[in-house]
Phi, psi and omega in degrees: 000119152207204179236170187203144187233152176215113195273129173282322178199201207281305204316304187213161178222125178245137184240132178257080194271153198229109212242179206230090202259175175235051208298209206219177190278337172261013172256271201016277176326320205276306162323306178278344122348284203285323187284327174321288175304344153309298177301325185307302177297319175288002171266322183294310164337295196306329199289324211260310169301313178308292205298328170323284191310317192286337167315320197274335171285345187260320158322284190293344141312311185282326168281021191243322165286349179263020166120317200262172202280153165325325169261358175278333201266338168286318185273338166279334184309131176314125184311170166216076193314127176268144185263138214247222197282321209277323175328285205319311179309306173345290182326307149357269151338304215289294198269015167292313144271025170298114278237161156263146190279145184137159186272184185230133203272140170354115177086326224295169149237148203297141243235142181224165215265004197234029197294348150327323165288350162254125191116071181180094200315139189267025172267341138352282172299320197307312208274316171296327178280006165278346163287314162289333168298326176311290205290347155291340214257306185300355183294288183311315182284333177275335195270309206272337203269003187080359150321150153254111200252089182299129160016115183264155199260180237207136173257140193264147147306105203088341208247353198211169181273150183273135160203171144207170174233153168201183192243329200256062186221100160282175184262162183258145191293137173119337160172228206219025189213037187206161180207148207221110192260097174330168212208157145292145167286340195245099177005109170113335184290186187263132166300150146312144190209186195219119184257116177302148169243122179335321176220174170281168198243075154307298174320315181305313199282007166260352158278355185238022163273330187275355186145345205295144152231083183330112218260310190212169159220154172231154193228135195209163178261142174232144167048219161260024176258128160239158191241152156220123162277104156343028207277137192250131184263107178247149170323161118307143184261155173312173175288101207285140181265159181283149191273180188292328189296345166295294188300329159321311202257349173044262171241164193206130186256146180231161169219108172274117183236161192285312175282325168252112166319316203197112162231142184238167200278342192213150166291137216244133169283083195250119169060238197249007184222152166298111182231187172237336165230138213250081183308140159331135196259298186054067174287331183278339155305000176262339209242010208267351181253299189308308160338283161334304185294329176280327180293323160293333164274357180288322162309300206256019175237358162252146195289175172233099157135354193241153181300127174319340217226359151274355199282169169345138172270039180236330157308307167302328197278342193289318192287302181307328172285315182303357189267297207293312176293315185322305197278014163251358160294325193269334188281303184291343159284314167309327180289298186310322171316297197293351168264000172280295212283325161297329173304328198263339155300332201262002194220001190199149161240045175178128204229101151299105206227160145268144162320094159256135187254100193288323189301333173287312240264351198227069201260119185300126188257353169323341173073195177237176162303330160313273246229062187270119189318172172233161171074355189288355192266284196329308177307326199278314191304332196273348169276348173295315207266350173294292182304330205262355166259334193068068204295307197316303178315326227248299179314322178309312213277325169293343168285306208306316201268326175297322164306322172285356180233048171054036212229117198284129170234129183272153143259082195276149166320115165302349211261141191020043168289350206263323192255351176277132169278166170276340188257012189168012151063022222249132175241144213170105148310326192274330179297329138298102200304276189241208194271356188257303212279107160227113178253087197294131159306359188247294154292334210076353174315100181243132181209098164008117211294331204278322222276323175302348191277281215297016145280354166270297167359269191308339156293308197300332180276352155289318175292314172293295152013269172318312172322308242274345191255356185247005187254142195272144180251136183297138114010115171259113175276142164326133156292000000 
């Protein structure tokens, strides 16, 4: 269980809690029905939207073989409409029963091309094909903003997360510990049913004592676990001020890494004791030999050429475990973050990280067939062990969080915090000694590599500070 805050404007805040349910085998089916029946539609969508776009691209191709250039031939290529949520639903409608085609044998009864779709509440298909206007639209919106955005893809089976979002998903009346996902009204649909929950949902039902309105909900599979995530529109809460301990305790520099998870600049208070390095867990190297081994066996028990949901039950049981270790790798990582990124908002009232650009740091060195890389097994492991701490995450998780404990947060320039002493400011590579060891060639001053970097950290965000309170404030003038 947990929440996530997101500011929409000055106004309202949506908080997203996230609860753990517990169905019975026969809601199983029925979830997964419904998630199934997502993909199918946001895949129909992709299909009729895909085809659009290649019209327009088969234009604009074709005046790029007559002499113009790529971009004459993209703003002159003949327009094209893409058809957006509500067309597609049209479409839909039209062609959903449609029959398969072909004659039919004595009894058969006719067979239809979407048969997915019945029994399946219809806000399902809607919220999928609005998943799809999404996903063009940030596609279309990144290639104009000059981004590289990759294509968006079509979802396979086994290849995607089981989910849907709906609206008609309540707390159920009488108490907290059950939840009640709405159903059709029309002969033949799925009735509304009542899903038990794993732990109680107290956090939910006191945000929607205070005002909270529950906007969508979505329900998805981890592992062999499903969550259905809240998001609730709430008042914005007032502004929080930092506590005296905070304020006591002032910035904290952090430096984040792959062998030490986290050294900070000041001592961070974990469980009973003061540490300064927050060691790494390295959850996915732990769960990495059992891992390995179902995955081979999942390799030599699948057929080549058969469908995932035709292959072997010795195959499905090989996939549910490799499902079942990934989503307990991802839990114990979401745990450790979250116990990093609360010490450090609830103890300090200024908090310093660096701009780490992870999408370069963790950039494939395999090369090209020309130019083919060095070093590629090694680079792969350390980008392997970059993603398994999760910088993005661990920053993500500190904007969010900061606001709600009054907590100021910097981001600073990474370049040559690792090699600056923090005592005499002297910048010098050879002063990393070993990968622990930092001895400045200019003073002599040693100090353990990670702590001195997040004390330079934690300097450079006191300096930016400082600018930002000596820089003169403009006048507000009439327009």
């Amino acid at each position: 269980m947990g929440a996530k805050l997101r500011f929409m404007d000055k106004s309202t805040v949506t908080v997203v809690v996230r609860l753990p349910l517990d169905p019975t085998p026969e809601q199983v089916e029925i979830l997964l029905r419904y998630a199934n029946a997502a993909r199918c539609c946001f895949n129909f969508a992709y299909g009729i939207k895909a085809a659009a776009q290649q019209r327009w691209a088969n234009g604009r191709d074709l005046l790029v073989r007559q002499g113009q250039t790529p971009e004459e031939a993209a703003a002159n290529a003949p327009a094209v409409a893409i058809p957006g949520q509500f067309d597609i639903q049209k479409i839909f409608l039209a062609v959903r029963e449609q029959p398969l085609p072909g004659p039919l044998l004595p009894g058969q009864e006719p067979r239809f091309f979407y048969a997915w779709w019945k029994g399946v509440h219809a806000m399902v298909c809607q919220q999928a094909f609005r998943d799809a206007d999404k996903a063009f639209g940030n596609w279309l919106s990144a290639s104009k903003r000059g981004m590289q955005v990759g294509y968006p893809r079509p979802k396979r089976r086994g290849h995607c997360r089981d989910s849907f979002r709906m609206f008609s998903v309540k707390l159920a009346p009488g108490g907290l510990r059950h939840v009640r996902i709405g159903g059709e009204q029309a002969k033949g649909g799925q009735k509304t049913f009542v899903v038990r929950l794993h732990r109680t949902a107290r956090p939910l039902a006191r945000l929607l004592e205070r005002g909270g309105v529950t906007k969508s909900v979505t329900v998805a599979r981890e592992g062999h676990r499903w969550f259905a995530s809240f998001n609730v529109r709430m008042p914005a809460p007032a502004p929080v001020a930092p506590s005296r301990r905070q304020q006591s305790a002032g910035t904290i520099g952090v430096d984040l890494g792959v062998k030490v998870l986290a050294a900070t600049s000041d001592p961070l208070l974990i469980g009973l004791g003061k540490v300064q390095q927050f060691a790494n867990p390295r959850h996915l190297d732990r769960a990495q030999r059992s891992l390995k081994r179902w995955q081979r066996r999942m390799s030599r028990r699948h057929v080549k050429g058969v469908a995932a949901w035709e292959q072997s039950q010795g195959w499905h049981e090989a996939r549910d475990h490799v499902v079942r270790l990934q989503a307990l790798v991802a839990a114990r990582r979401a745990s450790t973050q979250h116990l990093l990124t609360k010490r450090l908002v609830t103890q300090f009232a200024h908090v310093a990280i660096e701009d780490l650009r992870v999408k370069n740091m963790t950039r494939s060195a395999k090369g090209t067939l020309d130019t083919p890389g060095r070093g590629v097994r090694a680079k792969s492991g350390l980008n392997r062990a970059v993603l398994d701490v999760g910088f993005g995450e661990i920053r993500r998780q500190l904007e969010y969080k900061a606001p709600l404990h009054g907590v100021r947060l910097s981001v600073v320039n990474p370049a040559y915090t690792s090699q600056t002493c923090h005592r005499c400011g002297h910048v010098d590579a050879k002063s990393r000694r070993t990968r622990d060891l930092f001895t400045c060639t200019s003073c002599g001053h040693s100090t353990h590599a990670d702590i001195g970097t997040a004390i330079n950290i934690k300097h450079r965000a006191l300096e930016a500070l400082e600018q930002e309170a000596d820089r003169p404030q403009l006048p507000n003038t009439p327009e």
